[in-house]
N, C-alpha and C positions, 0 to 999 in steps of 0.2 A: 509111456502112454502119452505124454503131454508132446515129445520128439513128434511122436505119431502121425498125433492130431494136426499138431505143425506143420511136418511134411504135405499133409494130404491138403491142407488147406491152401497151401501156397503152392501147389498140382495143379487143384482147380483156378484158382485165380489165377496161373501162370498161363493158362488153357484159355482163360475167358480172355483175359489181355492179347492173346495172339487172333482171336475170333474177331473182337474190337476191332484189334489192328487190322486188318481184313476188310472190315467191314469198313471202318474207314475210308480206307485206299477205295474202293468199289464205288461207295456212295457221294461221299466227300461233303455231306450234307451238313448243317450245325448239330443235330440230334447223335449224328454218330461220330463229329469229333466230341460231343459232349460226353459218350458213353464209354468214347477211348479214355479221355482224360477220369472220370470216375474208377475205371480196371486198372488205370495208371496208381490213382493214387490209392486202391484198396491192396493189391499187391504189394506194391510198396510200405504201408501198414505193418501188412504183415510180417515181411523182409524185418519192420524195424520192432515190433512185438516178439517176433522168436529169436530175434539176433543172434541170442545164444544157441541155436540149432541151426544156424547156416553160420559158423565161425569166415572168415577171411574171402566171404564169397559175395557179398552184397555190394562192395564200394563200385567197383564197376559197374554192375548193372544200375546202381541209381544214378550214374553219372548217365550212361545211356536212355535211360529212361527222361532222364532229366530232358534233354534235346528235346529228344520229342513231345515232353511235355510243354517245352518255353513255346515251340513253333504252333502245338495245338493250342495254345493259350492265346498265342496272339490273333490266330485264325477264331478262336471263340468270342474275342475281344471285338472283333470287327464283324459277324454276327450279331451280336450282343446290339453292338451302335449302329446298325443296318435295320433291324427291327425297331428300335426306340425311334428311328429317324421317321422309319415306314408309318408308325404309329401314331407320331407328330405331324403328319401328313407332306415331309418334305419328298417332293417329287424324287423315286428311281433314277433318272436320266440328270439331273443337277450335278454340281462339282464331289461336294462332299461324298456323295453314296457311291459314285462312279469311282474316285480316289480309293475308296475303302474297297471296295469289290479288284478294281487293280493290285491293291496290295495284298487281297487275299488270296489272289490268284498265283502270285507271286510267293507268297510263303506255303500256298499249301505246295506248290511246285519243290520246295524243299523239304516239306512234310512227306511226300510222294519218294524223297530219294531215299529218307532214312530209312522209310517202309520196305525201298529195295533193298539196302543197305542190310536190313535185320533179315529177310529172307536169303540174300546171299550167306549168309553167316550162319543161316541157319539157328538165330537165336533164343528162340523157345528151346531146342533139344538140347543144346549148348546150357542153356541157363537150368535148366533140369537136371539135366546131368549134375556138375559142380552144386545143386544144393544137394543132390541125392535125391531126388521124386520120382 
């Protein structure tokens, strides 16, 4: 029963996390790398609450996951101090916010491959498969 619930719950979240990821990619916006990084880390969760019902199958996917989560992190990071700066009244077109908008543009460009990266591989069906969903 508890197997069960396990399975089904990490279906869905492995379902939502590829929605995310989607959505992401499409949008690129702070909101939906914020909503990627939350699917990241509730799947993940739960990967580490049922551990014992996904035996020898989760070390790769957190490593994977992990990537995409350092690159969404640091794209959130610089959000994050693009708004505080906007909020503090430092003008858009200045050093700083111009600096930060290049480097985001920059990392999301490598956020963007891994996105391809997991579509080429097919890693939702893949990752479903080996836990058994």
């Amino acid at each position: 029963m508890m197997q069960q619930y396990a399975r089904e719950r990490a279906s869905t979240l492995l379902r939502r996390l590829a929605f995310r990821m989607n959505r992401a990619a499409r949008f690129r916006d702070a909101d939906s790398i914020h909503d990627l990084r939350v699917a990241i880390r509730r799947f993940e969760q739960c990967l580490q609450i049922f551990h014992q019902f996904f035996p020898g199958h989760t070390k790769k996917i957190h490593r994977r996951l992990g990537r995409i989560m350092e690159l969404s992190g640091e794209i959130r990071n610089r959000d994050i101090a693009l708004d505080l700066m906007k909020q503090a009244g430092v003008k858009a077109n200045s050093a700083l916010p111009t600096q930060l908008l290049r480097e985001r543009k920059e990392i999301q460009g490598k956020l963007m491959a891994s996105f391809d990266r997991w579509g080429e591989r097919d890693l939702s069906r893949k990752w479903g498969s080996r836990l058994g969903l």
